[in-house]
Biotite code that builds the C-alpha atoms (Angstrom):
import biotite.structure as struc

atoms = struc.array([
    struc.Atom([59.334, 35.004, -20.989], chain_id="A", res_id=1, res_name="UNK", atom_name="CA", element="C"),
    struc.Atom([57.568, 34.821, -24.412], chain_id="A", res_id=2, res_name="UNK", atom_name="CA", element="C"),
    struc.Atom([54.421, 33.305, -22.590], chain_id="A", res_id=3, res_name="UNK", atom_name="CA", element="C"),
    struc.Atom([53.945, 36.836, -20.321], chain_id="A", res_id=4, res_name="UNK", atom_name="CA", element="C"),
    struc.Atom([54.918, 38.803, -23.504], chain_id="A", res_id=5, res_name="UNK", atom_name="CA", element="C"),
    struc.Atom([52.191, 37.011, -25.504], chain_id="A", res_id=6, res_name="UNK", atom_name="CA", element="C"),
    struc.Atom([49.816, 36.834, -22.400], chain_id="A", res_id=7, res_name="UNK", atom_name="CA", element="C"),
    struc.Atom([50.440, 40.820, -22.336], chain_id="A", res_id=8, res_name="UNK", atom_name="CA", element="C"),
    struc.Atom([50.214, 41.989, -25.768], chain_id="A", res_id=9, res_name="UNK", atom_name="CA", element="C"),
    struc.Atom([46.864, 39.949, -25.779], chain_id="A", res_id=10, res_name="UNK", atom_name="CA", element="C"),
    struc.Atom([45.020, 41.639, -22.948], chain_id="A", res_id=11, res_name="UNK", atom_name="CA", element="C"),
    struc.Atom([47.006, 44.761, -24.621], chain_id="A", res_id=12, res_name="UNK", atom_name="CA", element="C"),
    struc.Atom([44.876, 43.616, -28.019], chain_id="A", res_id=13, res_name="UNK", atom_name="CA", element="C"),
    struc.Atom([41.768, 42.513, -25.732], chain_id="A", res_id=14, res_name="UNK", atom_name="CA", element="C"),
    struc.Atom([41.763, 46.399, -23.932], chain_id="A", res_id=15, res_name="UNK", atom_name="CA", element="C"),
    struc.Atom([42.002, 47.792, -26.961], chain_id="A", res_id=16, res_name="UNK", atom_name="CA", element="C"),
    struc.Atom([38.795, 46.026, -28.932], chain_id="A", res_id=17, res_name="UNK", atom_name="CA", element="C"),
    struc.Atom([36.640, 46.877, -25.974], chain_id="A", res_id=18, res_name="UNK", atom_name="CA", element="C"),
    struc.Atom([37.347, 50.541, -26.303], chain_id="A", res_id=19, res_name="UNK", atom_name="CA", element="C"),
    struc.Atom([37.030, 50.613, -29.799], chain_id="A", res_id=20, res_name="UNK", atom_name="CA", element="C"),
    struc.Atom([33.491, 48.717, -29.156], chain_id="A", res_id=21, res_name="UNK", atom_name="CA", element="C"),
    struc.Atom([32.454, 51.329, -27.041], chain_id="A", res_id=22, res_name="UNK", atom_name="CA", element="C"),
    struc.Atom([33.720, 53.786, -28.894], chain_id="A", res_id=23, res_name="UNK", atom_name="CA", element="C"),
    struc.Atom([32.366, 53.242, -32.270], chain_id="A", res_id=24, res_name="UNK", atom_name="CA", element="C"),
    struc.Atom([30.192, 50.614, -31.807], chain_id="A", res_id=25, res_name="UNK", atom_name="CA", element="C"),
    struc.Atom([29.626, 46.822, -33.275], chain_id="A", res_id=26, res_name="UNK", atom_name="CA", element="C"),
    struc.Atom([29.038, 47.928, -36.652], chain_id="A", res_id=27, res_name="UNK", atom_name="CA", element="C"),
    struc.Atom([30.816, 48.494, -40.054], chain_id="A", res_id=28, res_name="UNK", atom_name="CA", element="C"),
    struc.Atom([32.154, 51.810, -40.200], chain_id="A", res_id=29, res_name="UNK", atom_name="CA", element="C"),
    struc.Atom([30.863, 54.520, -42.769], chain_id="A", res_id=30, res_name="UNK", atom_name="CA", element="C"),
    struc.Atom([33.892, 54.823, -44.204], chain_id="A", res_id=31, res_name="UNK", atom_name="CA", element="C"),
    struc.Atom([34.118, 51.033, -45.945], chain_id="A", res_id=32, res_name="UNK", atom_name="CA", element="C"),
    struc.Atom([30.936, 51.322, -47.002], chain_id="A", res_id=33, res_name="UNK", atom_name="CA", element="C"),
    struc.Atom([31.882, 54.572, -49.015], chain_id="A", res_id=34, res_name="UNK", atom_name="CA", element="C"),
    struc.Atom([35.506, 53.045, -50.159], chain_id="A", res_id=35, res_name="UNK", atom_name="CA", element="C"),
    struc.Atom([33.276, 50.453, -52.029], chain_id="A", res_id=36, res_name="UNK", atom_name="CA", element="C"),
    struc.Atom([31.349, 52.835, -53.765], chain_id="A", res_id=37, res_name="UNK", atom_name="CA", element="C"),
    struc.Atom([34.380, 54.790, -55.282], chain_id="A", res_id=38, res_name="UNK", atom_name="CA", element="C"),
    struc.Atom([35.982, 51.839, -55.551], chain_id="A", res_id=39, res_name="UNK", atom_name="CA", element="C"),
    struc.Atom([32.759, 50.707, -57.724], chain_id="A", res_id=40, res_name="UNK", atom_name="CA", element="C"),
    struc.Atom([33.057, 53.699, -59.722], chain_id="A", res_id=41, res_name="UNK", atom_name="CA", element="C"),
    struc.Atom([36.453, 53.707, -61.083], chain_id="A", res_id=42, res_name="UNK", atom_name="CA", element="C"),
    struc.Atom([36.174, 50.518, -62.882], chain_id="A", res_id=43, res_name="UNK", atom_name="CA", element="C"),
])
C-alpha cells in the first residue's frame, strides 16, 4: 500500500513540475532575484 501511495504522490509531484515548466519556464523567477536585493538592503 505505501509503494502505490509513494508511486502516486510522485507522478502527483512529476505532473505538477511539468506544468509549472511550461508555465513559467526553466528559469529563476523575478521575484528571488528581487528578495535578494531588499534583502541586501536592510543589512
Amino acid at each position: 500500500m505505501m509503494k502505490k501511495l509513494k508511486k502516486s504522490v510522485q507522478k502527483f509531484l512529476e505532473d505538477l513540475a511539468k506544468e509549472n515548466q511550461q508555465t513559467f519556464g526553466t528559469q529563476k523567477m523575478d521575484c528571488c532575484n528581487l528578495n535578494k536585493i531588499t534583502n541586501q538592503n536592510k543589512k
